[in-house]
C-alpha positions in Angstrom: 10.0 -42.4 -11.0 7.6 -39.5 -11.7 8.2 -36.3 -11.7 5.9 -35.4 -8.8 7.8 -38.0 -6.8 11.0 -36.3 -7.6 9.3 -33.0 -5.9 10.1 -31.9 -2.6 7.6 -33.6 0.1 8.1 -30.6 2.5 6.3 -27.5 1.8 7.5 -24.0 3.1 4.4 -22.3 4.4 3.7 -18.9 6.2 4.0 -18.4 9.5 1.3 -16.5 10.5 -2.3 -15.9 10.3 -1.8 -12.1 9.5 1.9 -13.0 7.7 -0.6 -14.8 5.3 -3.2 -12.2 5.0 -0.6 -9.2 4.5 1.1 -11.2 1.9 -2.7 -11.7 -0.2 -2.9 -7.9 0.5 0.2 -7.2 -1.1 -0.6 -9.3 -4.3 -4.2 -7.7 -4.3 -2.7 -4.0 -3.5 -1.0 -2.6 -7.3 -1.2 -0.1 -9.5 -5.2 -0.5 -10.2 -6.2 0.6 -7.1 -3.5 3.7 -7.6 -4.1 4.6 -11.2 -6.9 2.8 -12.1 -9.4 3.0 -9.4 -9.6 7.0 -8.9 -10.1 7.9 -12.3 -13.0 5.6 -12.4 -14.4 6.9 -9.8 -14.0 10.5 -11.0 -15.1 9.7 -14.4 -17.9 7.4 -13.5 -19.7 9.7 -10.8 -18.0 9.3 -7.3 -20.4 7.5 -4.9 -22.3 6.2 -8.1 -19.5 4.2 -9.0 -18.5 3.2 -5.7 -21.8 1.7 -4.4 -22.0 -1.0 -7.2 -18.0 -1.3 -6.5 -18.4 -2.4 -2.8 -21.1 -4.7 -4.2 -18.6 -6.5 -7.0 -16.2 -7.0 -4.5 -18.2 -8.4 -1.5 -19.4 -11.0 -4.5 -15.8 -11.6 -5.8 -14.7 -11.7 -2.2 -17.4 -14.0 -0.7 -16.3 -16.9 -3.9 -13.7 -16.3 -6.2 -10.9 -15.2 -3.3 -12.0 -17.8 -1.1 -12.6 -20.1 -4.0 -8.6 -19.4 -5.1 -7.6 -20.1 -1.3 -9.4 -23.2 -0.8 -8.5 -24.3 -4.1 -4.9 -24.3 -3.3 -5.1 -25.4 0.2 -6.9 -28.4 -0.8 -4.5 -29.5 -3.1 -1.1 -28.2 -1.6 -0.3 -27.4 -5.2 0.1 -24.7 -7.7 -2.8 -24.6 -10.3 -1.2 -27.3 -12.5 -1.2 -29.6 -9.7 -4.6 -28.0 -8.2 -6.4 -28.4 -11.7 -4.7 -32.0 -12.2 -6.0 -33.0 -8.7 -9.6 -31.6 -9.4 -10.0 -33.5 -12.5 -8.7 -36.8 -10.9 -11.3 -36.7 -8.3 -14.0 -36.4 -10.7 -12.8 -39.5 -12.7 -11.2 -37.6 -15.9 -7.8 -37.2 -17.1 -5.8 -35.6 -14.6 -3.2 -34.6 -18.0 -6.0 -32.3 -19.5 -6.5 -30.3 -15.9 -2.6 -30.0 -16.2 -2.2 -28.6 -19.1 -5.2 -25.7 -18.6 -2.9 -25.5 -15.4 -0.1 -24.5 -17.5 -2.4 -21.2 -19.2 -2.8 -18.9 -15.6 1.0 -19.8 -14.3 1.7 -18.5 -18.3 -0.3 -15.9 -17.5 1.5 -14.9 -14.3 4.9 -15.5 -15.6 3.7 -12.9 -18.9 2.4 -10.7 -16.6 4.9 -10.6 -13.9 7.7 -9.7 -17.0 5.5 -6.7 -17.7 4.8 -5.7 -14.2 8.2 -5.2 -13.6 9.4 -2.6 -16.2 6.5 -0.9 -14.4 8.2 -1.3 -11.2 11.7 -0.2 -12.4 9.4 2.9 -13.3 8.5 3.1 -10.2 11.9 2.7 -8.7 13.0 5.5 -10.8 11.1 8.1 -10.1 11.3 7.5 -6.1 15.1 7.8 -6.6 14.6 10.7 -8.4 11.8 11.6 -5.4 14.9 12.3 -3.8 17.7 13.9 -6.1 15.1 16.3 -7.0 14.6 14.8 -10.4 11.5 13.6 -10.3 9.9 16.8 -9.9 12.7 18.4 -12.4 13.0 16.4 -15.4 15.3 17.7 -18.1 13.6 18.1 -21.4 13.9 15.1 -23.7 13.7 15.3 -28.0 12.3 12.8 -29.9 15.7 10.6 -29.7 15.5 10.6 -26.1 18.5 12.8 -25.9 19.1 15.2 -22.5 18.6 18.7 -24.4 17.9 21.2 -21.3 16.9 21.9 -18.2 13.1 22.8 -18.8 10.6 21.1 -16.7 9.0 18.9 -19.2 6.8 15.5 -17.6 5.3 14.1 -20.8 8.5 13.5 -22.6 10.5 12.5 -19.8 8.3 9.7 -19.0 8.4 8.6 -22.4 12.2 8.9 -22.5 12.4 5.9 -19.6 9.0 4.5 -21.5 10.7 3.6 -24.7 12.5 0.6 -25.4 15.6 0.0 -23.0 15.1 3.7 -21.4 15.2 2.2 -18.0 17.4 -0.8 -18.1 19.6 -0.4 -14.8 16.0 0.2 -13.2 14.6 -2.8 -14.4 17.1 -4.5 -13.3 17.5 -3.3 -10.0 14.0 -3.7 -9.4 14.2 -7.6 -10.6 17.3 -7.7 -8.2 15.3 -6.6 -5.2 12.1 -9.1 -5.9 14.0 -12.4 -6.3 16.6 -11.5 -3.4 13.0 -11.7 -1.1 11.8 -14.8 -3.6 14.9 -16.6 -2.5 14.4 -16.6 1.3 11.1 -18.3 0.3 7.3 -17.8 1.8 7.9 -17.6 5.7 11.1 -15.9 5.7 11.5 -13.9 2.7 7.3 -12.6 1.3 5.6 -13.1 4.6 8.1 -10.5 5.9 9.1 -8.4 3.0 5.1 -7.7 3.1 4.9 -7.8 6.8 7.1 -4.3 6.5 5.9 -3.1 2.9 2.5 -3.2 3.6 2.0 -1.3 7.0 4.0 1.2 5.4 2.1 1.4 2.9 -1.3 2.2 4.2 0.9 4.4 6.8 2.1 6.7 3.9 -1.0 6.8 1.8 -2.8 7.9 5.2 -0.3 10.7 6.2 -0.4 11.8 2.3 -4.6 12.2 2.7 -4.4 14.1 5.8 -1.5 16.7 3.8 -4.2 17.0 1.5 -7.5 17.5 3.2 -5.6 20.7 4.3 -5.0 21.7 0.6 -7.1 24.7 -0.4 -10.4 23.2 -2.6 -9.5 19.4 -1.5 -12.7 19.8 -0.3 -14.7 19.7 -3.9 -12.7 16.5 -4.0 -13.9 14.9 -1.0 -17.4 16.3 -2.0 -17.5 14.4 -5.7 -16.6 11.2 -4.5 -19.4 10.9 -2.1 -21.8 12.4 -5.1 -24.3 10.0 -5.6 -26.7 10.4 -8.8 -29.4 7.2 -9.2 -29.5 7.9 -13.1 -26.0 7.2 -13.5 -26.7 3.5 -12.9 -28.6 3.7 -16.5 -25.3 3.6 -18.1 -24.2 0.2 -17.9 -20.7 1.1 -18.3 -21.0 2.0 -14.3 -22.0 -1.7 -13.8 -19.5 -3.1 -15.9 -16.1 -1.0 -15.0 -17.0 -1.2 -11.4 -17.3 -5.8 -12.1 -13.7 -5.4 -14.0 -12.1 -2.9 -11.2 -13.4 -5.5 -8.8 -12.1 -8.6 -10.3 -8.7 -7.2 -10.9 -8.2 -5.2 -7.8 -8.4 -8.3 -5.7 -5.9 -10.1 -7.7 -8.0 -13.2 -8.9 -6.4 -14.8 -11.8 -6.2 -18.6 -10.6 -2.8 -18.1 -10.0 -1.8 -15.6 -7.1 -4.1 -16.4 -4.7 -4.3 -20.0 -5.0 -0.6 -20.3 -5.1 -0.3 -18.6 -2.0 -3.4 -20.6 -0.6 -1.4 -23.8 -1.5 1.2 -22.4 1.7 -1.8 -21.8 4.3 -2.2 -24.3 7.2 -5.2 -25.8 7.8 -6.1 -24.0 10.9 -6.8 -20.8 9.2 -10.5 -19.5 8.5 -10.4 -19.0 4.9 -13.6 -16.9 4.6 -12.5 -14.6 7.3 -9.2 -14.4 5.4 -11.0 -13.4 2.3 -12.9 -10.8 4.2 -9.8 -9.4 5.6 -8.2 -9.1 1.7 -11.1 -7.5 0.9 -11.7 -5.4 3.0 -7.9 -3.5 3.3 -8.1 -3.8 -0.5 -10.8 -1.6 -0.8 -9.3 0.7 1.7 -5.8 1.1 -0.2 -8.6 2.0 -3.3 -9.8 4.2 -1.7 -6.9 5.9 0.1 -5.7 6.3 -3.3 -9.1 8.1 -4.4 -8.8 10.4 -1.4 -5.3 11.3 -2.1 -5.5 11.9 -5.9 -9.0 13.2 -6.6 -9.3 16.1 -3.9 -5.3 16.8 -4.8 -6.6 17.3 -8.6 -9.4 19.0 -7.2 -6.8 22.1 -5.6 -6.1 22.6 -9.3 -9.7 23.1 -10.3 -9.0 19.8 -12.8 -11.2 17.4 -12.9 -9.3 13.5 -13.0 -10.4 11.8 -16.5 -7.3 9.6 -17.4 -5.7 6.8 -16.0 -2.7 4.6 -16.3 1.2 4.9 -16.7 0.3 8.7 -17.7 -1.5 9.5 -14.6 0.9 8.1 -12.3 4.4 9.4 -14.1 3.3 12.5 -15.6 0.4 14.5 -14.1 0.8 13.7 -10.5 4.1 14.7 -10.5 3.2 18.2 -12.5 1.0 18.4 -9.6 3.2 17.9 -6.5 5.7 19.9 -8.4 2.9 23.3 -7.6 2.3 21.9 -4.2 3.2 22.9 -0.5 5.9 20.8 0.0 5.9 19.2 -3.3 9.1 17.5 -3.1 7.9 15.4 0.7 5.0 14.5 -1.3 6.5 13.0 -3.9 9.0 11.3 -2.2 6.0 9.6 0.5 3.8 9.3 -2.5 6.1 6.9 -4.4 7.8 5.1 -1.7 4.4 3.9 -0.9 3.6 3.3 -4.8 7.2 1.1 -4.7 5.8 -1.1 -1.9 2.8 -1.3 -3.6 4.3 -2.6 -6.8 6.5 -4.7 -5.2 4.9 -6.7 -3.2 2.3 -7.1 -6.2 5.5 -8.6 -8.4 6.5 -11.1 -6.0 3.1 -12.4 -5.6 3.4 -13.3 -9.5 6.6 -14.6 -9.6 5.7 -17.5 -7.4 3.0 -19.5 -9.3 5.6 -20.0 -12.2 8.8 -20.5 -9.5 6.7 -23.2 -7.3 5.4 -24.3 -10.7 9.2 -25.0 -11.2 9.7 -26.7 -7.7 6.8 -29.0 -8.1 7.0 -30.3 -11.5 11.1 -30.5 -11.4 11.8 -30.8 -7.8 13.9 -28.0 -8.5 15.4 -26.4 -5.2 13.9 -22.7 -4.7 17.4 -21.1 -5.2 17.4 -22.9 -9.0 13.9 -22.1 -9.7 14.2 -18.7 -8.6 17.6 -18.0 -10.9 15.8 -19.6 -13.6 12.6 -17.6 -13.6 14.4 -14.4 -13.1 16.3 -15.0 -15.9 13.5 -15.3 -18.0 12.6 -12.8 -16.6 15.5 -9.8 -17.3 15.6 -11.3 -20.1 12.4 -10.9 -21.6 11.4 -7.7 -19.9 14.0 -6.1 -21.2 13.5 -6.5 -24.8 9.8 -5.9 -24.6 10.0 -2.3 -23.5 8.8 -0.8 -26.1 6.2 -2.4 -26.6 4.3 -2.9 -23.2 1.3 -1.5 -23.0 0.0 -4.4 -25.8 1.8 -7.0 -24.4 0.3 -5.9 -20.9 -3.5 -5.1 -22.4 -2.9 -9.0 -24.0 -2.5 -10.5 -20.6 -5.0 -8.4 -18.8 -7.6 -9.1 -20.8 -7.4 -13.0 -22.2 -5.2 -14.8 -19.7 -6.0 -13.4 -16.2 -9.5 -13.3 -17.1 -9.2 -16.9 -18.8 -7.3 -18.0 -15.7 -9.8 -16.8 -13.0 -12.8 -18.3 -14.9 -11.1 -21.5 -15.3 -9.8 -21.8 -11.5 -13.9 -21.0 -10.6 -15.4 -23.3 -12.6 -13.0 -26.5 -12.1 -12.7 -25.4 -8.2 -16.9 -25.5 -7.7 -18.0 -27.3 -10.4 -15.4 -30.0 -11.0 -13.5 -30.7 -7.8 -16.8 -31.9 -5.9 -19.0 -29.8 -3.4 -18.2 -31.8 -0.3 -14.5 -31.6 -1.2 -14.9 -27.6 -1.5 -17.4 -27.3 1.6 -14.7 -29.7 3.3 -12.1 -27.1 2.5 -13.8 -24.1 3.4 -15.1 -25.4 7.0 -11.3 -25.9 7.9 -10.4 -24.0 10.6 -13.8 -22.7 11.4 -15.8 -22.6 14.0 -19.1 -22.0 12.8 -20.6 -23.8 9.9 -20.1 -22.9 6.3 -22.9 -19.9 5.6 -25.7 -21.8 3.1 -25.4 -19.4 0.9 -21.5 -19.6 -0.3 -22.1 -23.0 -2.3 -24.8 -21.2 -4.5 -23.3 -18.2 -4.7 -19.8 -19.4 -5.9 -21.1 -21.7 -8.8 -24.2 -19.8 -10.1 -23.2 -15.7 -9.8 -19.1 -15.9 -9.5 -18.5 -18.0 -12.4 -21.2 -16.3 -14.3 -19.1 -12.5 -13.9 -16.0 -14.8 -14.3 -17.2 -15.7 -17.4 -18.8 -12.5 -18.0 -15.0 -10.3 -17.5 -13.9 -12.8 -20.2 -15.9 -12.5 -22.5 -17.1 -8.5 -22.3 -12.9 -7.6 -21.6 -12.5 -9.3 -24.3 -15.1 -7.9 -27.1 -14.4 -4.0 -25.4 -10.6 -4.6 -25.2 -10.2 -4.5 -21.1 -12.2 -3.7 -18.5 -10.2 -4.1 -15.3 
């Protein structure tokens, strides 16, 4: 007997419409739109940036998301089984799909293990949100040893930074995300996001109005809506704006197909895709209107991203605010959601990879991958940021390329327009066919290779 015989026949599967598009929200939703996403747009001219921005994603949203949805509708399978299936149907050897397959769910697994020392950051600093410690840190030397009590952001974030600085956080956070993993997609992510992502917007909105009332918050608001035709010379604009784009809305050829795989077929899959988008953009740019007019009360213009931006000069700054201490606590209980939710979204390719090709119950295939999981996380501390820039920019964008090209060029166009009519009630728009093979796999492609040669763009 096979070992796809041996699966499970029965697939969980959400139970909801808006259960379904919370939980693609909450994979989409992460740290690039927090840290990422706002420096770009400070550093790359505000509305400048923006414009080409909300043209990347209506692309990426219009054919790769829906692409990544229909992909895993179709075939009821993670993208082993979904890249197997395709190939089948076009007469080749359904082992070869399977094994390109096995590179995104890789790439989630790799990228989930780094993701969550990020998250036992996170978790962290929004205990120490509130104990005070957040905004307090006691100075650290170079051994990482507690020397004083002198405010001192740069080397306490490098004292959890360093290898096995944060291990009961880590932990904790892993703890959290396979407790929800367990109760599978209907009961445990469709609600876990169902909660973490209303509150998420909820938070970020009540932190933008705090503030627009902030004294020179308005420069803020000013520069992002500063639009400058002669920045669109500098093709970096172009570029960062594609990567942001592709990364913000999570397509890799694993999270969203494996959570289309769980969608019944009376959903709209375009209008789902739109939906994504669209509160996608607007957690980008609730981010941008918290952190850029907030810099802007400081007379400091925003030119640096990342782990830095998030864990050592935001706090600085809420640490000279009104209210400093509310601020940070809202500011990274909503982060925590954020990364949450974004971590249980890649953990599921590689459990249901486990499920499908072992027919391994979900409580065994969770406890496996999380132990893989601590495991490996925890020795590779100290060196995350290349493990994470490794993943970022070969695998994901390897993965979403491949996922494009095998979805619209190999598994048949009246198999894919099939798919994407489901659940509709007006015809497929023309212009989706075209678009998906000719322009999305192109800047699929594109991300690859560019990421690649300039070391990350997303």
């Amino acid at each position: 007997m096979s070992q796809q015989e041996n699966a499970p026949t029965r697939r969980d599967g959400f139970r909801t419409k808006w259960g379904f598009i919370l939980a693609c929200i909450g994979s989409a939703v992460g740290m690039g739109n927090i840290w990422m996403f706002p420096q770009r747009v400070s550093k790359y001219g505000g509305a400048t940036f923006l414009i080409p921005y909300f043209l990347f994603v209506f692309l990426i949203a219009s054919s790769g998301v829906i692409g990544e949805m229909g992909f895993g509708r179709g075939t009821r399978s993670g993208p082993i089984g979904a890249f197997g299936k395709a190939f089948r149907n076009r007469g080749l050897n359904p082992k070869t799909g399977e094994a390109l397959g096995l590179i995104p769910v890789l790439g989630s697994l790799a990228l989930a293990i780094g993701y969550s020392i990020v998250v036992g950051w996170i978790m962290k600093y929004t205990f120490g949100a509130f104990t005070g410690a957040t905004l307090n840190p006691p100075l650290i030397d170079i051994e990482g040893t507690m020397t004083g009590g002198v405010p001192a952001f740069g080397t306490a974030f490098d004292g959890i930074a360093r290898a096995f600085g944060n291990n009961m956080w880590l932990w904790l956070g892993l703890i959290v995300c396979f407790v929800i993993l367990l109760f599978g997609i209907g009961n445990g992510i469709e609600k876990a996001n169902k909660i973490m992502m209303p509150l998420f917007f909820f938070l970020f909105l009540a932190l933008g109005i705090y503030v627009a009332f902030q004294p020179g918050a308005a420069d803020g608001y000013r520069y992002i809506f500063t639009f400058n035709i002669e920045g669109w010379k500098d093709p970096k604009v172009w570029i960062y704006a594609m990567g942001q784009a592709f990364f913000s809305l999570s397509i890799a050829g694993n999270g969203t197909l494996i959570y289309g795989s769980y969608l019944s077929d009376g959903e709209d899959i375009p209008n789902s895709a739109r939906n994504v988008a669209i509160f996608d953009t607007l957690a980008a740019l609730l981010a941008a209107f918290v952190i850029i007019p907030a810099m802007a009360t400081t007379g400091v213009q925003l030119d640096s991203g990342g782990p830095g931006l998030m864990f050592v000069f935001l706090p600085n700054l809420f640490q000279g605010m009104p209210g400093g201490p509310i601020v940070a606590i809202v500011f990274f209980v909503a982060v925590l959601f954020a990364g949450m939710t974004s971590l249980i979204n890649l953990f599921e390719a590689p459990i249901a990879t486990l499920q499908e090709r072992f027919g391994l119950d979900r409580a065994k295939a969770c406890l496996a991958i999380g132990g893989i999981g601590i495991i490996i996380a925890t020795l590779i501390q100290g060196i995350i940021s290349p493990w994470m820039d490794a993943v970022s920019i070969y695998v994901c964008p390897l993965g979403a390329a491949m996922a494009g090209i095998i979805f619209f060029w190999i598994y048949g166009d009246k198999n894919v327009r099939d798919e994407l009519q489901k659940g509709r009630s007006k015809p497929l728009p023309v212009w989706i066919m075209p678009l998906s093979k000719y322009v999305y796999c192109v800047l699929a492609v594109a991300v690859l290779v560019i990421g690649g040669i300039w070391g990350g763009i997303g």
